[in-house]
N, C-alpha and C positions, 0 to 999 in steps of 0.2 A: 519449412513450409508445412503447414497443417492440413489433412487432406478431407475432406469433404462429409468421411465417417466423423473424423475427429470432432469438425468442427458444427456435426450434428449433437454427438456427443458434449459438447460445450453449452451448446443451447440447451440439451434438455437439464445439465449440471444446473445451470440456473432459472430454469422453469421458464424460459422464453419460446412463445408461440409462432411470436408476430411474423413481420416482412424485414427479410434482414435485406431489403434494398438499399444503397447506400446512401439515406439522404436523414434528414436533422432529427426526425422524427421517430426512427430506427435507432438513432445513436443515443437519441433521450431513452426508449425503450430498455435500450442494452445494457445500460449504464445504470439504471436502479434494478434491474435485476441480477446484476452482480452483485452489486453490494449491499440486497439484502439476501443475498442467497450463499456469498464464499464472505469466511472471516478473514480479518485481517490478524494473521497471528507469528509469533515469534516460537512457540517450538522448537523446531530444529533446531536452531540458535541455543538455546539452552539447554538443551541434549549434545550439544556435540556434534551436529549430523551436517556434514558440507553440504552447502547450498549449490545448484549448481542451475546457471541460465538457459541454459536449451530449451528451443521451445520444445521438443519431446520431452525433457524431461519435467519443465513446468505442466503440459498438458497431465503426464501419469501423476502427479502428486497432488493438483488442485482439480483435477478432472476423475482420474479411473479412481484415488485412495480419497477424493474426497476429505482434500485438507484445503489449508487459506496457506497465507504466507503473505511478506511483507515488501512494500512497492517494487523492490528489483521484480523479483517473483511476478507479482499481480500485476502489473503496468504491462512487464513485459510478455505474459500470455496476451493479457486484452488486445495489445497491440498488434500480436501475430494475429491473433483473430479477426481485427479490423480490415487488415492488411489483405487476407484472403477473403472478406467481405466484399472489398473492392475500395473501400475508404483510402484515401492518402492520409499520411500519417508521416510527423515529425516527430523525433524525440530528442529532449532536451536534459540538461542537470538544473536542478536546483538545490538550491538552500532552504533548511527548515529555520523560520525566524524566532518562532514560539519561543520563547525561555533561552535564548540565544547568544548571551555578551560576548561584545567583540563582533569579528566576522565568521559565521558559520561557516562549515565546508560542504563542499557540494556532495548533497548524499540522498538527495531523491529522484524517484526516476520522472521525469517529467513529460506525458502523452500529449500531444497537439493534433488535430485533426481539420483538415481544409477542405471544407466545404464551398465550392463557387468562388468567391472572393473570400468571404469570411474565414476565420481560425476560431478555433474552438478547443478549450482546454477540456480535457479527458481526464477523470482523478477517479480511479476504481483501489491504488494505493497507498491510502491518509487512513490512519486510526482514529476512535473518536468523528465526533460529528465533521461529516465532509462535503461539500458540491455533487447532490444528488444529479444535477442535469450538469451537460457539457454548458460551459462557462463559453460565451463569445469575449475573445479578446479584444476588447477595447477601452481605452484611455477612462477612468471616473463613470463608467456606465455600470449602476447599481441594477444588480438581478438576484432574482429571488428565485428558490429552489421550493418553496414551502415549508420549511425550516428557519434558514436564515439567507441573511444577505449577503452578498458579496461583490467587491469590484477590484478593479484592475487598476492601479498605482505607478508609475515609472519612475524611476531611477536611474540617475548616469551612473552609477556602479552596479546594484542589483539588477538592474534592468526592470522584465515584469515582477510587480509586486502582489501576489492575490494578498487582498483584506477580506474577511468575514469578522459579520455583525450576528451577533445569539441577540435571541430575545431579550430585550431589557439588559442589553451590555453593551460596549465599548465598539468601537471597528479597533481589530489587532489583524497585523500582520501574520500572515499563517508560513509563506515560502515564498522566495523571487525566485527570477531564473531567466538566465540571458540567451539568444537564440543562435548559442552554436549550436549544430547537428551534430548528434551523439551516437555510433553504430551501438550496436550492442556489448560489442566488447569493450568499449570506454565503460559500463559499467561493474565491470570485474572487483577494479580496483576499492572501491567506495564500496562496493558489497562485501569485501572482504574485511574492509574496515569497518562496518557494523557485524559481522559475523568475531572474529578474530581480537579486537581491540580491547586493551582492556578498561578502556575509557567509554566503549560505546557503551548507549544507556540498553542496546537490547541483552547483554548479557546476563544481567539480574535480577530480572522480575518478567512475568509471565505480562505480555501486551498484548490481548486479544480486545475483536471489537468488532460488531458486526450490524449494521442498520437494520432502523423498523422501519413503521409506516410514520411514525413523528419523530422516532428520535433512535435512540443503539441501546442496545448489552455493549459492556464491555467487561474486563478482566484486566486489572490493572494492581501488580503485583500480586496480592492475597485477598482485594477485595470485588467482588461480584458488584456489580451499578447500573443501575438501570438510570437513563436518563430520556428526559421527554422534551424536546422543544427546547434542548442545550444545558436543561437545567438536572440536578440528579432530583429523581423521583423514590428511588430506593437503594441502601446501601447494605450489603454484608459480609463480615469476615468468613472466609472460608479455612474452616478448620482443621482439615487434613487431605489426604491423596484423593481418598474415597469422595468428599465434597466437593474438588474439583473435576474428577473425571465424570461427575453428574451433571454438572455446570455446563462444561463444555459437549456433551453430549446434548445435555436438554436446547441450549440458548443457540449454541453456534452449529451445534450438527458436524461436531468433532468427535473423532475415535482414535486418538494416538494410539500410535504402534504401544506394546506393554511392555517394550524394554526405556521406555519414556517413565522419569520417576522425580524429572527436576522440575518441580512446580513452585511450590511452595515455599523453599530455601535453596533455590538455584546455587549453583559453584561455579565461578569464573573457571574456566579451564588454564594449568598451567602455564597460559604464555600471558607473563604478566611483562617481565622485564623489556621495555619498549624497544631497549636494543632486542632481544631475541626475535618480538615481534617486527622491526626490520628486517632482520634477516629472514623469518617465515615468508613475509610479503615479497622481496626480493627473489626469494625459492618457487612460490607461487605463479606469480606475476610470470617468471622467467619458463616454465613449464605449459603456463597459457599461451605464450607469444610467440615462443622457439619450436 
């Protein structure tokens, strides 16, 4: 539980004024100042640096050091915050569909929030262009954030399917996700296997990303993108340590620690061999629960 400094602290992290009383209009509020205000980044991840869920220790890393970090991370501060806002608050897993064959694994953290009757998807954890306003859960009802569009899709297996529409594109699938209730420690596991894996895609390239007022910066491996309205408006190679520690200082309002030096030609960390990485996970796993 976050305590009342903290969660002043949070609001000023993100330049928020307003009425954090708990009703639709506070959460639309909350929700774009997140996410143009904390980046979405992988870091730690390619440094080496265990990620760890606490909400103390999410609040000193995204809040007093003034870093981002990726949905385990982000979902789950926003959602302590809500929580002590006075909002009710589900969380769920999902699947990323994006570039997906086969059946993805559950490896996003999924916020819900119930409002009155209503439910409303909460997404302050997605890279690249994402659902600036909380999303009302409902069957084929297209809503617009002022960017793009999005609706809600059902499936006897996926269950909820969020689609989003870019301007002058397709409706694609972004992520499902069925409505068990997920404590926070069911996410351990799935965050370990984006941390740890040697298959997960955060380990080899720098995936930063943070909203405008139309569209994001991002950081995607070695090049800087600006995009507007879903489409890239400008593109550039970043050519060495010195060009990214600008980048990320000027665009995102990042200052990695300087023993941080994996940007640009990231190194999978030694545990490649999937057996070894079982038995790390098993080691893990067993230390969390026992």
């Amino acid at each position: 539980m976050l305590t009342e400094e903290q969660i002043q602290n949070y609001l000023a992290r993100i330049g928020y004024q307003g009425t954090v009383s708990p009703c639709l209009d506070t959460l639309k509020n909350l929700q774009i100042a997140h996410l143009t205000h904390v980046p979405y980044e992988n870091l730690d991840i390619l440094n080496g640096v265990a990620l760890s869920l606490e909400p103390l220790a999410l609040y000193n890393k995204i809040v007093l050091q003034r870093r981002g970090g990726f949905c385990f991370e982000l979902q789950g501060l926003y959602a302590a915050v809500l929580n002590q806002l006075g909002f009710q608050t589900e969380q769920f897993a999902g699947r990323i569909m994006e570039n997906s064959p086969g059946i993805p694994l559950r490896s996003h953290r999924i916020l819900v929030v119930q409002l009155g009757p209503e439910h409303y998807l909460c997404e302050v954890g997605a890279s690249g262009e994402k659902p600036r306003i909380p999303l009302l859960l409902r069957p084929h009802f297209i809503q617009t954030d002022g960017v793009c569009c999005y609706r809600f899709e059902t499936d006897p297996f996926y269950g909820w399917v969020l689609q989003q529409l870019l301007p002058g594109g397709k409706w694609r699938s972004v992520y499902s996700f069925t409505q068990e209730p997920q404590s926070d420690m069911d996410y351990l596991i799935p965050c370990f296997y984006c941390e740890a894996h040697p298959n997960s895609p955060f380990q080899n390239q720098m995936k930063i990303s943070i909203l405008t007022a139309e569209g994001n910066f991002a950081v995607w491996g070695n090049d800087l993108i600006c995009y507007q309205k879903g489409r890239v408006f400008y593109k550039r190679r970043l050519a060495d340590e010195k060009a990214v520690l600008t980048v990320l200082r000027r665009y995102f309002g990042l200052k990695p620690p300087i023993r941080f030096h994996h940007f640009l030609t990231p190194q999978l960390r030694p545990l490649t061999d999937p057996r070894a990485w079982g038995t790390a996970l098993y080691s893990t796993c067993a230390q969390s629960f026992f």
